[in-house]
C-alpha positions as CSV (number, residue, x, y, z in Angstrom):
1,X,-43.1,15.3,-0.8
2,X,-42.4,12.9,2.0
3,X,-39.6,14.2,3.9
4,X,-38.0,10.6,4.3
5,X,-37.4,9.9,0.8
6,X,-34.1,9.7,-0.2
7,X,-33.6,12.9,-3.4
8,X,-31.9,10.7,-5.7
9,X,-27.9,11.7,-6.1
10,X,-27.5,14.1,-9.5
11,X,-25.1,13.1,-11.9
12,X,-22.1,15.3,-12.7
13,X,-22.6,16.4,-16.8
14,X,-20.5,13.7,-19.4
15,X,-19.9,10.0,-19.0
16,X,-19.8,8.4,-15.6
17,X,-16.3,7.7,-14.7
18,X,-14.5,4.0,-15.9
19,X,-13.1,2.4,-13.3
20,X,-11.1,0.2,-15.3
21,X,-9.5,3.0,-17.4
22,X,-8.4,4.8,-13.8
23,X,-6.9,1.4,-13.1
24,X,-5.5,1.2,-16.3
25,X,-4.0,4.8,-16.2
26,X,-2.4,3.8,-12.9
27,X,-0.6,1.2,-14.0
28,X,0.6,2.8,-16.9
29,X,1.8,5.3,-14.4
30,X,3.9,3.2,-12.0
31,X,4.9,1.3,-15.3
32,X,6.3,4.7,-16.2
33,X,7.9,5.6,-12.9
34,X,9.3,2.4,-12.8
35,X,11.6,2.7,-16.2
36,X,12.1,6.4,-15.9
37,X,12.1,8.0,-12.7
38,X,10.6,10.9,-11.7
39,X,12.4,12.7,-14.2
40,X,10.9,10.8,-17.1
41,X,7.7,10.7,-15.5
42,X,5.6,12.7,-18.1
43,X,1.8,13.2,-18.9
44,X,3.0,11.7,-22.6
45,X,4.3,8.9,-21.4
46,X,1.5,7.5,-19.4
47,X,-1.1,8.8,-21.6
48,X,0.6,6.5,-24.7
49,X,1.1,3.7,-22.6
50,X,-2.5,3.6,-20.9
51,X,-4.3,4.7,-24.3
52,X,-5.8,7.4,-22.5
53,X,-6.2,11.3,-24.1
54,X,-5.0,13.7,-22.2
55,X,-7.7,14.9,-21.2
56,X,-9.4,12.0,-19.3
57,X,-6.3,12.1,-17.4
58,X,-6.8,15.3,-16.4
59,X,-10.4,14.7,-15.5
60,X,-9.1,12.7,-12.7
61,X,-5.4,14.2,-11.5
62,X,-3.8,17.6,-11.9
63,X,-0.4,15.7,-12.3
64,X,1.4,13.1,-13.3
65,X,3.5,13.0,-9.8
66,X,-0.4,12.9,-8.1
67,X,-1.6,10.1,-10.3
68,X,1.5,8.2,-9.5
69,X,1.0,8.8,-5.8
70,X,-2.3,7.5,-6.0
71,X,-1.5,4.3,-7.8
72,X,1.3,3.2,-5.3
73,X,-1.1,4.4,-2.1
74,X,-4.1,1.9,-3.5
75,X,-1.4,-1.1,-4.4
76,X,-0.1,-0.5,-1.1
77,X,-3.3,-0.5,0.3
78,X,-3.7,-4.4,0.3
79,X,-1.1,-4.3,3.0
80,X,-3.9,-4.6,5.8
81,X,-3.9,-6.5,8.4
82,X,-6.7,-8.7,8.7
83,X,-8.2,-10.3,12.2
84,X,-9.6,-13.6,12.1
85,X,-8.9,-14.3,15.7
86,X,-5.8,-16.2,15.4
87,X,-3.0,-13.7,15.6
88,X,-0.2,-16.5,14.4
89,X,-1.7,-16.8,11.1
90,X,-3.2,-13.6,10.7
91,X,0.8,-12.5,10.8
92,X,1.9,-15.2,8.7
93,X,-0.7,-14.0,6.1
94,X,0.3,-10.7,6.5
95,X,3.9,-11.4,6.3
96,X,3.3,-13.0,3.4
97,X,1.4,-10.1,1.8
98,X,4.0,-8.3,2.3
99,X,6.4,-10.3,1.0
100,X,4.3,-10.3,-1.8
101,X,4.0,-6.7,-2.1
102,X,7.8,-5.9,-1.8
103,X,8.4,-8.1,-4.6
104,X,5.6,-6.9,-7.2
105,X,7.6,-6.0,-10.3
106,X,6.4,-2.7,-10.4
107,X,6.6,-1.8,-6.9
108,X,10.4,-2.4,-6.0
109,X,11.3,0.3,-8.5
110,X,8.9,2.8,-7.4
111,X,9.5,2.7,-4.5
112,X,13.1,3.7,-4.6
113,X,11.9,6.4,-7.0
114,X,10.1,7.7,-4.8
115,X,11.7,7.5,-1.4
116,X,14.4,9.2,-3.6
117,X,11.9,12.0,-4.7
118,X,10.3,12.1,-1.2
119,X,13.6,14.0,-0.1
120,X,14.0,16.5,-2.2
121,X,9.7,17.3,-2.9
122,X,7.9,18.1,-0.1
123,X,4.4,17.6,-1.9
124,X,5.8,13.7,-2.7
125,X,7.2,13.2,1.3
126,X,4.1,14.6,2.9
127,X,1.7,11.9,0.8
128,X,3.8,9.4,1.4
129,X,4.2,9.5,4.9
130,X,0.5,10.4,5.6
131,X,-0.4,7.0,3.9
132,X,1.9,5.4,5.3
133,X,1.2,6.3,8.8
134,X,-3.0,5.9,8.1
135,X,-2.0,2.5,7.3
136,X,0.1,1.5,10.1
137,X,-2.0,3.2,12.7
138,X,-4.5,1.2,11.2
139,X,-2.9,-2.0,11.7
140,X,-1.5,-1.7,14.9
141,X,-4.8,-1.2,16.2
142,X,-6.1,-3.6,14.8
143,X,-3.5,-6.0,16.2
144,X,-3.4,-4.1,19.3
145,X,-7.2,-5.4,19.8
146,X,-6.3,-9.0,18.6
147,X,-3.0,-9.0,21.6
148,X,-5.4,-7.9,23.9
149,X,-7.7,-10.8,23.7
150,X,-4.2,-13.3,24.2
151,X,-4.2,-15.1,28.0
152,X,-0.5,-13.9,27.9
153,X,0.0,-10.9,25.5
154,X,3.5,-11.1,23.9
155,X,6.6,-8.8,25.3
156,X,6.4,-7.1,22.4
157,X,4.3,-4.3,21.4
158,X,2.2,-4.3,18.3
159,X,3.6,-1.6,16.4
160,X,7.5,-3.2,17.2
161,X,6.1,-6.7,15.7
162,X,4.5,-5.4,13.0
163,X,8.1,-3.5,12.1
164,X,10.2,-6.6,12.6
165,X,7.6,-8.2,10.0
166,X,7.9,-5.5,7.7
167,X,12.1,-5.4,7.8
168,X,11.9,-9.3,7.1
169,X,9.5,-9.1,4.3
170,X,11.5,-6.7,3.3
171,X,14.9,-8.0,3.2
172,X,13.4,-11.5,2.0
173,X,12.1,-9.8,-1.5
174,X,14.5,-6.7,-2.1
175,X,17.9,-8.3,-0.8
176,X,16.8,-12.1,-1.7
177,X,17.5,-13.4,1.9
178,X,15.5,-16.5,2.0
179,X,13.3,-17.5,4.6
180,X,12.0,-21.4,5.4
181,X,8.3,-21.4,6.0
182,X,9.5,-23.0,9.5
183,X,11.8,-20.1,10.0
184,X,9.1,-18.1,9.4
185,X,6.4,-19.5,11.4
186,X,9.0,-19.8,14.6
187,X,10.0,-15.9,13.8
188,X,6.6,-14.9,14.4
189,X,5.6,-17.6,17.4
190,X,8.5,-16.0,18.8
191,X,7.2,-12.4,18.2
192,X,4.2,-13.3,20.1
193,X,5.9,-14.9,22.9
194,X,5.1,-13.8,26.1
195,X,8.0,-11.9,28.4
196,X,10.1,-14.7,30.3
């Protein structure tokens, strides 16, 4: 045998896995945190509301506190910021995004449910705040690189205009302080300006 050729990958015993049901699952999971809490948050629950048996649940997490967790790391995982060379509406559609994400009907709730939990379980804090640190190490790099390519890079660094964006996405969804898409687009020309 030709030592080049690729062995072809074996596949695990049972039905490959469906996609669509561990989306479905998810959702039925955040669905469930969302209404209950972590306290409500049951194997039951999200196994009736995803029409899943138990045991393809189990196939893919241990618990329903790490299916959970996974659910709200891959919504949140859209929050990406994306370089296309023009860093004023790169933010603007990241801001937007955001926006978006902070007022996902599903999302608001779980998110206090687990910022709550994230206190008082360790397990819950520590995924939480790894994700959350991949992903904004992520995109502060990634606008780090597009600021660096500016003539006259801003007075602000990338990780403190990426947190203003994420405080007024924030505050325009969960408080309902409304922004003017002029306001908006001056908030972040300003973010970019250069020092004085």
């Amino acid at each position: 045998m030709d030592s080049t050729t690729e062995t072809p990958e074996r596949r695990g015993r049972g039905r490959p896995r469906d996609t669509r049901l561990q989306e479905k699952i998810e959702a039925a999971a955040l669905s469930v945190l969302a209404r209950h809490g972590f306290s409500g948050l049951t194997l039951e629950r999200i196994c009736v509301e995803a029409g899943a048996p138990k045991a393809t649940f189990y196939r893919r997490w241990p618990t329903p506190t790490a299916c959970v967790m996974d659910a709200y790391g891959r919504v949140w995982s859209e929050a990406e910021y994306k370089d296309t060379g023009d860093p004023q509406q790169d933010l603007e559609a990241f801001g937007r995004k955001l926006m978006q994400l902070y007022g996902h009907p599903l999302l608001g709730p779980c998110s206090l449910a687990i910022q709550s939990e994230s206190r008082v379980n360790p397990g819950v804090n520590e995924r939480l705040q790894s994700r959350a640190l991949q992903r904004r190490t992520r995109n502060t790099a990634t606008l780090q690189a597009a600021l660096d390519r500016l003539s006259r890079p801003p007075a602000l660094s990338a990780a403190l205009i990426l947190n203003a964006l994420n405080g007024v996405a924030r505050n325009v969804q969960t408080l309902r302080w409304p922004v003017s898409d002029g306001d908006f687009s001056l908030l972040i020309r300003s973010l970019l300006s250069p020092p004085p």
